[in-house]
C-alpha positions as CSV (number, residue, x, y, z in Angstrom):
1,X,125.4,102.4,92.8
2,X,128.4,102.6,95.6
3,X,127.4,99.8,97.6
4,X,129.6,99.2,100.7
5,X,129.5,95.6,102.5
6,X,132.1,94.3,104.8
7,X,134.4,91.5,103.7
8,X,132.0,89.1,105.6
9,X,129.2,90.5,103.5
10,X,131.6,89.7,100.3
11,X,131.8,86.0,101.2
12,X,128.1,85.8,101.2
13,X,127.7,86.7,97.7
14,X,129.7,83.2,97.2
15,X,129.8,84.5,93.6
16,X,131.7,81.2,92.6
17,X,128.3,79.0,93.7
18,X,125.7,81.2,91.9
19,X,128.3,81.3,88.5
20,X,128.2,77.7,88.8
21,X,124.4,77.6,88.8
22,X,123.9,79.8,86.3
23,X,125.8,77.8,83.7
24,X,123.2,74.6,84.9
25,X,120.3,77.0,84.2
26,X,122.1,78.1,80.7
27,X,122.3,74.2,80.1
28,X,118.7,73.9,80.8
29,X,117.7,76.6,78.7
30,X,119.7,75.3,76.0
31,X,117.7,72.0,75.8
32,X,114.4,74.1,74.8
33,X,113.6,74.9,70.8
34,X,110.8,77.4,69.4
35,X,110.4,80.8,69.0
36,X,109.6,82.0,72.5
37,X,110.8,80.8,76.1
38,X,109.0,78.1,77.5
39,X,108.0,79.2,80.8
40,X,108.0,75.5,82.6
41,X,111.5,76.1,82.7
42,X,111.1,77.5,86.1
43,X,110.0,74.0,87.6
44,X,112.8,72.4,86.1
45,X,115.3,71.6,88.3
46,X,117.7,73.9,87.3
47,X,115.8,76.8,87.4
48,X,115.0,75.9,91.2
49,X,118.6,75.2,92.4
50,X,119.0,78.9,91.3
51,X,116.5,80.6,92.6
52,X,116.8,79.0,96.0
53,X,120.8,79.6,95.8
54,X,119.9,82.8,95.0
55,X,117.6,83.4,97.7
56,X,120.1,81.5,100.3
57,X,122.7,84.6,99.7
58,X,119.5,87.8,100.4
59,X,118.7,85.3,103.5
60,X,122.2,85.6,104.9
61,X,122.3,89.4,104.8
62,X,120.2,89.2,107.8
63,X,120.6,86.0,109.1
64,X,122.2,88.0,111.9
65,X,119.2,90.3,113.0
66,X,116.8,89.7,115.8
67,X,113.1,89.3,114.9
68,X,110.4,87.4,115.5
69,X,110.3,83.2,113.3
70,X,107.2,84.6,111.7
71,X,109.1,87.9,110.2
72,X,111.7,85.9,109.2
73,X,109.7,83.3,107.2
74,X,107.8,86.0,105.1
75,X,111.0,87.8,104.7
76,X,112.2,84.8,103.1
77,X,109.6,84.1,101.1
78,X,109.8,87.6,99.6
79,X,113.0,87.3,98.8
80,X,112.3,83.6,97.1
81,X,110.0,85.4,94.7
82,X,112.0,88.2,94.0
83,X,114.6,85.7,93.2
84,X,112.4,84.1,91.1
85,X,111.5,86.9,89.2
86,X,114.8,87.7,88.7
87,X,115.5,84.4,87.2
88,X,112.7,84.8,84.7
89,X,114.6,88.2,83.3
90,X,117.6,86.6,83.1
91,X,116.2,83.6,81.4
92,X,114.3,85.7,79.1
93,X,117.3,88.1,78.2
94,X,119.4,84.4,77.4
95,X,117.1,82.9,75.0
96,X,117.8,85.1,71.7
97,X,121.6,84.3,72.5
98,X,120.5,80.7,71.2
99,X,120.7,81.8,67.4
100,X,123.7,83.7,65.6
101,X,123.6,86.4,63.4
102,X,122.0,84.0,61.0
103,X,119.4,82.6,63.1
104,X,121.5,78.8,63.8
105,X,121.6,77.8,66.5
106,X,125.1,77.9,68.6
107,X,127.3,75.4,69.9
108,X,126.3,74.8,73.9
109,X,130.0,76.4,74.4
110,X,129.4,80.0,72.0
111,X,126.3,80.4,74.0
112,X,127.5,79.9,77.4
113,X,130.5,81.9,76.7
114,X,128.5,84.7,75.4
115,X,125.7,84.9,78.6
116,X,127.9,85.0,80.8
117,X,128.1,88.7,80.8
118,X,124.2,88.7,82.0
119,X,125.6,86.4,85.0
120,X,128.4,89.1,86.0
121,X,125.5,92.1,85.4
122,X,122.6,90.3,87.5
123,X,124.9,87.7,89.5
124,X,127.9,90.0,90.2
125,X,126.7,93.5,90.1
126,X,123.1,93.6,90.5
127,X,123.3,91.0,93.5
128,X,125.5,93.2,95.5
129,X,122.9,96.1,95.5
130,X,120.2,94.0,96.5
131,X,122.4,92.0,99.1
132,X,122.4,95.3,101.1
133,X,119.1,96.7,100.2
134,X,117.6,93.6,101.5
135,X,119.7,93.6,104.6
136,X,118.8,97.1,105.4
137,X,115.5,96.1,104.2
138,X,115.3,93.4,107.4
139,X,116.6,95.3,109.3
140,X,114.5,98.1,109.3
141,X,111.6,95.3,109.0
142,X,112.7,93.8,112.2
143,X,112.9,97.6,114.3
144,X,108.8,98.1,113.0
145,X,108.0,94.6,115.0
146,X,109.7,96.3,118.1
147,X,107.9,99.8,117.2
148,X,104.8,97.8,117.2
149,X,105.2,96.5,120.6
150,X,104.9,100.1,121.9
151,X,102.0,101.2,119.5
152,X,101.6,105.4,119.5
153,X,103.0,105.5,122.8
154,X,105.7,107.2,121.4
155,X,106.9,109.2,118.2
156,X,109.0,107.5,115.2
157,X,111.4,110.0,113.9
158,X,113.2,109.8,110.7
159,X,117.2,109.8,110.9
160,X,119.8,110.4,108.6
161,X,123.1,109.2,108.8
162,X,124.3,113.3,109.2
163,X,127.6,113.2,107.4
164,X,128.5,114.5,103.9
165,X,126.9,111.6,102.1
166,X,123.8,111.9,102.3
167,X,121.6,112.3,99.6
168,X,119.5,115.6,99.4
169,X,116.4,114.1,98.7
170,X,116.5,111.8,102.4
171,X,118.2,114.9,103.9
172,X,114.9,116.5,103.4
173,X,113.3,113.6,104.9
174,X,115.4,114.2,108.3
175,X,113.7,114.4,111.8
176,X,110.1,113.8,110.2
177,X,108.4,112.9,113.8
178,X,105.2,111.3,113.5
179,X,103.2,108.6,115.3
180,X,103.6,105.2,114.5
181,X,100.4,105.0,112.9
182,X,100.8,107.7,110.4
183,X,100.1,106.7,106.9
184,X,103.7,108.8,106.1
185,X,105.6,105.5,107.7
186,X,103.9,103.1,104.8
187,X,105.6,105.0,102.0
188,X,108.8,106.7,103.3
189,X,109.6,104.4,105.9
190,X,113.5,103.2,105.2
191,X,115.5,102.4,103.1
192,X,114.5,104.8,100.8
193,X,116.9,103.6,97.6
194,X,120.0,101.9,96.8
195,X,122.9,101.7,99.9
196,X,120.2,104.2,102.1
197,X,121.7,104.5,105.3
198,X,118.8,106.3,106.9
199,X,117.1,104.5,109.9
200,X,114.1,105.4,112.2
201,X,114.1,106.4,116.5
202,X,111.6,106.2,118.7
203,X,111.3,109.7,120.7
204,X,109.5,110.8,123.6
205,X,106.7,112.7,122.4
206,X,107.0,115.8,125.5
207,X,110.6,116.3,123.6
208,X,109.3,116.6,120.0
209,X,106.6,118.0,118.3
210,X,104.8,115.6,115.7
211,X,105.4,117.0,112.2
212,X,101.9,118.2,110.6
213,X,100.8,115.1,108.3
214,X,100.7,116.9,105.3
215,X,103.6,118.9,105.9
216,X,104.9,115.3,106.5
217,X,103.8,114.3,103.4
218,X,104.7,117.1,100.8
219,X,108.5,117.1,101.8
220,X,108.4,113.2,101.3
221,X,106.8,113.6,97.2
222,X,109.3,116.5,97.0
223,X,112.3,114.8,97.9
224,X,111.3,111.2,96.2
225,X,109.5,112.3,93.2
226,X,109.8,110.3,90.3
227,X,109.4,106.9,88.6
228,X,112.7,105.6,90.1
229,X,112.3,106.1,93.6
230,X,108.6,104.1,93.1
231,X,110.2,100.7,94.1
232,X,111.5,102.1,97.5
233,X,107.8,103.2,98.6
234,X,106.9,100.2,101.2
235,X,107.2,99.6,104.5
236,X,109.2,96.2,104.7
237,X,107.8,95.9,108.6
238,X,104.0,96.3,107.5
239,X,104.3,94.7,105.0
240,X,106.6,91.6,105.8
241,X,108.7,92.5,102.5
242,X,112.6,92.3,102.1
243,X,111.8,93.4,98.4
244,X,108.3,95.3,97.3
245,X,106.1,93.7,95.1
246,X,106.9,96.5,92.6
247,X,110.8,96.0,91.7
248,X,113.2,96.3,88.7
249,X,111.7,92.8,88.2
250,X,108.1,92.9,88.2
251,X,105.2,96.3,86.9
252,X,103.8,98.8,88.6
253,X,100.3,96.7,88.6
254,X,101.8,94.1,90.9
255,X,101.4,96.7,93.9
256,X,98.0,95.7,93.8
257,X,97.7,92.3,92.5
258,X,96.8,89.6,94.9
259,X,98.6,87.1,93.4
260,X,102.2,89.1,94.0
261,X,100.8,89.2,97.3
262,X,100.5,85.9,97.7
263,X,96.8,86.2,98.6
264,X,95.1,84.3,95.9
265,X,97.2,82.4,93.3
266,X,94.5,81.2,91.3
267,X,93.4,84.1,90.3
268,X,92.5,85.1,86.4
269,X,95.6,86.7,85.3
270,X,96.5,89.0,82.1
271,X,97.9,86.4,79.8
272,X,101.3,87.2,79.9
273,X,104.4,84.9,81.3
274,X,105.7,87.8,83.6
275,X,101.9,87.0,85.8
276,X,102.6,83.5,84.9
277,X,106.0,83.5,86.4
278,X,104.4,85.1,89.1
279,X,102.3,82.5,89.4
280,X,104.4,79.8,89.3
281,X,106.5,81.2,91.7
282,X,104.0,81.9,94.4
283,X,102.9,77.8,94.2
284,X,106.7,76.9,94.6
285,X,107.1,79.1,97.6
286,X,104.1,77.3,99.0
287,X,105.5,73.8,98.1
288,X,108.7,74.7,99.4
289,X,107.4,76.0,102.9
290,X,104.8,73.3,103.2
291,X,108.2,71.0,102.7
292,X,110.5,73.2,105.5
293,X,107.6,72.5,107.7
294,X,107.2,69.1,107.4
295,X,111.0,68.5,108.0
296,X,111.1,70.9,110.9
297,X,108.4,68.4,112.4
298,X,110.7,65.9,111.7
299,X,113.4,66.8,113.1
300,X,112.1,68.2,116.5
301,X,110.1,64.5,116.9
302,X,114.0,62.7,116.2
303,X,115.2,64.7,118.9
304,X,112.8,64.2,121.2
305,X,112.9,62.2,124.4
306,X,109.8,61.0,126.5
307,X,109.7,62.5,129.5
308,X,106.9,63.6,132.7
309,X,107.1,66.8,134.2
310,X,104.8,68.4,137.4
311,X,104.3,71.7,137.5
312,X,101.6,73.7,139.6
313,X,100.2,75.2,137.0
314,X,98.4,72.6,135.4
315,X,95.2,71.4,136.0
316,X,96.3,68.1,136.7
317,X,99.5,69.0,137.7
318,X,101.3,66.8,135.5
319,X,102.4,67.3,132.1
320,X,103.8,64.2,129.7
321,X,105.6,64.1,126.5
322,X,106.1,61.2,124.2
323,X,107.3,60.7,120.4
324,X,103.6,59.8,119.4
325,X,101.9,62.8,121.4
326,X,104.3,65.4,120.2
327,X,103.7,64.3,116.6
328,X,99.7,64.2,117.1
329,X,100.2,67.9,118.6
330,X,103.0,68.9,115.7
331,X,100.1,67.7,112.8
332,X,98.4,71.1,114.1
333,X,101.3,73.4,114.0
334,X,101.0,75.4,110.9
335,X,104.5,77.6,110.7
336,X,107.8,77.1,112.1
337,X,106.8,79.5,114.8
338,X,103.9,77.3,116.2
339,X,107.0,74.9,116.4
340,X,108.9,76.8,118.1
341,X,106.1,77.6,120.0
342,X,105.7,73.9,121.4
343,X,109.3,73.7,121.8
344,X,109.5,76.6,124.4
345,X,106.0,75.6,126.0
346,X,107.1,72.4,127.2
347,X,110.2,74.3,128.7
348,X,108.4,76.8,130.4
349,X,104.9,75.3,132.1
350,X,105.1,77.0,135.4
351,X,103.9,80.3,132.9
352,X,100.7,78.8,132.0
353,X,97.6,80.8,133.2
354,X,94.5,78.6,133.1
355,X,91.5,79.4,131.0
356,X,88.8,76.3,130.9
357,X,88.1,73.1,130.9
358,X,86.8,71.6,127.7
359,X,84.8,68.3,127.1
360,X,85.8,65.4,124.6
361,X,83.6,66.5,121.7
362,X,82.3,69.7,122.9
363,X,82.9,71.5,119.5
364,X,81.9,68.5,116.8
365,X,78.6,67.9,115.4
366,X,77.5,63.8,117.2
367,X,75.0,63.5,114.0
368,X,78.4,62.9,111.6
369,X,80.0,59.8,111.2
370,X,83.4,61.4,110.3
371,X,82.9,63.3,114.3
372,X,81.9,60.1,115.7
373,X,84.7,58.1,114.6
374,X,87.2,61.3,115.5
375,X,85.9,61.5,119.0
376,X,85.8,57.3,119.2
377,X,89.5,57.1,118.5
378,X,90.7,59.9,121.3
379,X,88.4,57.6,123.5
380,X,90.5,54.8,122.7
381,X,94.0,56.1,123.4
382,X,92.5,57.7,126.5
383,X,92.0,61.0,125.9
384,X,89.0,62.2,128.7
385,X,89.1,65.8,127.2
386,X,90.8,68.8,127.2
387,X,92.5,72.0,129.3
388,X,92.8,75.5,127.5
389,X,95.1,78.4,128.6
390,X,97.3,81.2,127.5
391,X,100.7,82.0,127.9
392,X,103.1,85.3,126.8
393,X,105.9,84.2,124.3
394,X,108.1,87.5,123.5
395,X,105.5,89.7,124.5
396,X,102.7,87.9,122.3
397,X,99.4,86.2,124.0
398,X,99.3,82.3,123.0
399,X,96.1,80.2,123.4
400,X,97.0,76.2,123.8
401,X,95.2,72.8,124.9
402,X,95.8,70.0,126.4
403,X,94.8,66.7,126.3
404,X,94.1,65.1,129.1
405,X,94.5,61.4,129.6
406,X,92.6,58.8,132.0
407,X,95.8,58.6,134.1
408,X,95.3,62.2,134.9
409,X,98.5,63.8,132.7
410,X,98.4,66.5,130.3
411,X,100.1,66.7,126.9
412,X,100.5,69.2,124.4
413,X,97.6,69.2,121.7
414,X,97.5,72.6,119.8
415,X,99.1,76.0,120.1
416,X,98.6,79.5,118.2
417,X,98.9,82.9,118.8
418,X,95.9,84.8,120.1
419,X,94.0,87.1,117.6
């Protein structure tokens, strides 16, 4: 593979930090005894200062790019589990170096010294390919969230980079023009292998003709036939996918497994530790965003500073923000975007377009105790009920309440993005 980064690109690899982690993962794999490799060696914490330092250096390929919080996160939770899969194949390809030729085990130092050729393969080489697959990957992830703004409103036409080094097989690929919601784009949308430079235009659809669908189609199998250009068939945009579920890493069945999509992760699995791993690895993602959350609340709440704003645009024309209010609103936000959502609402009130007013306890059942003693404790620290309305963050429709107080303020109670 002739991969090409840029010196910058080079220093991200920080080759020197992942060596280091590596020979703390061989240590903790050295600790384990029996024939086969104990698989709750990815919860150790060796094991998860790799896989996140390994998924740190795909993150900063396209730490650069401009997309959406919401892209971003699931971008980085794909490449979190293809890191962690990664880390599995390594481990695995480690633990027969445990025994010599005569099944004794080896001093700690004979077996580091003899792994470390799997760290320069998967840490040196191997990381480099998928540094800039991923950041084309992103890339071409974060163009389909602009496409989508526009819908079919125009064409998508497949580029090449038109110089002497492009591959035949995307060369044949070149100027396919198609509407956005062709199913051609969720297969041989770019990057279509390793170092593809091929990208993807919007064009006016009176200048082109759309290429026939099958037409379309056939010249895409033709040119990217075969078992090796599998991987590359996924549409990182659709799909919210630095890396497909189906990599060097993983089998062909995880393209339609819902726990490798992250849909289901207590699923019955095949008992095997590659599903396992899988597995695993899906929880720990979960964990580890559930954590990122909770210390983004954190952080916006230390911040913070109280403050009373009027604007014309709410109902009561006054809006209020305190530690405690903004950290009753925050338990609602789900993702860093709903976050970031309540950071840029409080910034921008004048945009608010009214919707309703709501009652204290119009949507809770008065029969439950658990309702009445909700409703009883916004009573008590004043709250008289509730505004809804909707306002456009970056092009995207946003429902939010209120809560209005008895001194006739407003604060902040829960935002999301309209359905």
């Amino acid at each position: 593979m002739n991969i090409q980064l840029t010196s910058a690109d080079e220093k991200k690899l920080r080759y020197q930090e992942i060596s280091s982690s590596f020979d703390k993962l061989m240590k903790a794999l050295f600790r384990q005894h029996g024939a086969h490799l104990d698989i709750n060696i990815l919860s150790s914490n060796e094991a998860m200062d790799f896989i996140q330092e390994h998924t740190d250096i795909l993150d900063s390929s396209f730490e650069k790019v401009e997309m959406t919080e919401k892209m971003r996160e699931r971008l980085t939770r794909s490449n979190y589990i293809f890191s962690g899969m990664k880390t599995f194949h390594e481990l695995n390809e480690a633990f027969p170096s445990l025994l010599d030729e005569n099944g004794d085990r080896k001093p700690f130092e004979r077996f580091l010294n003899d792994v470390r050729k799997i760290n320069e393969t998967y840490n040196r080489n191997y990381l480099r390919a998928e540094y800039g697959f991923v950041q084309s990957s992103a890339t071409m992830a974060a163009k389909w969230e602009r496409f989508a703004e526009d819908g079919d409103e125009y064409y998508l036409q497949y580029r090449t980079a038109h110089d002497d080094k492009v591959r035949p097989e995307h060369a044949a690929l070149d100027r396919v023009t198609l509407p956005m919601s062709d199913p051609f784009w969720e297969s041989y949308y770019p990057p279509n292998g390793w170092n593809c430079r091929c990208t993807v235009v919007q064009v006016l659809k009176w200048k082109y003709d759309a290429t026939p669908h099958g037409e379309a189609m056939d010249r895409g199998k033709e040119a990217l036939d075969g078992e090796r250009f599998n991987i590359f068939r996924f549409n990182s945009g659709k799909q919210g996918k630095a890396v497909p579920d189906y990599n060097p890493y993983t089998i062909k069945k995880c393209n339609s497994c819902d726990v490798a999509k992250g849909k289901n992760v207590n699923l019955a699995l095949p008992d095997n530790q590659l599903c396992e791993a899988c597995r695993r690895l899906h929880k720990c993602a979960m964990n580890t965003e559930a954590s990122r959350l909770c210390t983004e609340k954190k952080g916006y709440i230390k911040e913070s500073t109280n403050f009373t704003k009027s604007s014309n645009s709410l109902q009561t024309g006054k809006y209020f923000q305190t530690r405690d209010s903004l950290e009753l609103g925050l338990k609602h936000a789900r993702t860093i975007e709903e976050i970031n959502a309540f950071k840029w609402i409080a910034s921008h009130l004048d945009q608010l377009s009214f919707i309703r007013f709501s009652p204290l306890g119009e949507v809770k059942d008065m029969t439950s105790e658990k309702d009445i003693k909700n409703i009883e404790k916004k009573r008590k620290r004043g709250v008289t009920g509730y505004n809804e309305y909707e306002i456009h963050i970056d092009g995207e429709v946003w429902k939010l309440k209120t809560e209005i107080r008895k001194n006739s303020r407003e604060t902040l109670y829960i935002a999301f993005k309209k359905k």
